[in-house]
N, C-alpha and C positions, 0 to 999 in steps of 0.2 A: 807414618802409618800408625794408627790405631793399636795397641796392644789389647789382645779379646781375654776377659778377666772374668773368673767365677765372682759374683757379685756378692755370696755367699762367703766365700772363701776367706776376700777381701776384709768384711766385716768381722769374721775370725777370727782374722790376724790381728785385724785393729785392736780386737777388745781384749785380745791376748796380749798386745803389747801395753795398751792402757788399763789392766784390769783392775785400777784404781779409782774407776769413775764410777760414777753412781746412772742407776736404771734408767733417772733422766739423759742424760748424758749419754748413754747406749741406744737408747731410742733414737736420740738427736741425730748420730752417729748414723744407724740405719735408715733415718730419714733423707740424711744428708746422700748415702749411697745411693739411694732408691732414685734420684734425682739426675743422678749422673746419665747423661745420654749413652745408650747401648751402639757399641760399635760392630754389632754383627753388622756383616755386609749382606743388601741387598741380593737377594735369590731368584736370577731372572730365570726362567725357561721359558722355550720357544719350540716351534717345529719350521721345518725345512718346508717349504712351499712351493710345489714346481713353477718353475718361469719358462720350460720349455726350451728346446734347443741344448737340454742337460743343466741348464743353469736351475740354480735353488733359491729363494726369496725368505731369507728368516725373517720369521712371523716378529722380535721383539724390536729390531732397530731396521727391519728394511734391506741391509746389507743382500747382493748379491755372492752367490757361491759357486763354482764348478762343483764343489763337494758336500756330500752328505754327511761334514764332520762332528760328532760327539758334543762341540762346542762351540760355539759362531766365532771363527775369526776376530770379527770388530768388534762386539759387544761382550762376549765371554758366556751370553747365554747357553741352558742346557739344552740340548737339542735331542737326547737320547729318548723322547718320546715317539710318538707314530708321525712321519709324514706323509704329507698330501700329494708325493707326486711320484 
């Protein structure tokens, strides 16, 4: 898994540890971070959808529920908004 890294922070460090390079070189340096894919994960939210019979329909993956849980079982969606049923 991913470690979630101040991008800022990173560059810091960098320039603190190299602070022997020149402006080019510092730029390089932040361009080359700015490049790096962000590992924030994906932020699903969903609501509960009645299916009837007590059953709930999360609105993100479909998954059926008995419950009106905080967070969808299958998908990990947030569910702490208003539902439909």
């Amino acid at each position: 898994m991913a470690d979630l890294i101040d991008r800022q922070a990173a560059y810091d460090t960098l320039t603190d540890y190299y602070h022997h390079r020149t402006a080019t070189q510092h730029e390089a340096l932040r361009d080359a971070l700015s490049r790096v894919p962000s590992a924030q994960p994906e932020r699903k939210t969903g609501r509960w959808k009645g299916e009837g019979m007590g059953d709930y329909r999360c609105s993100w993956c479909g998954e059926v529920s008995s419950q009106q849980t905080n967070f969808c079982p299958n998908c990990g969606a947030d569910m702490r908004g208003k539902s439909d049923g």
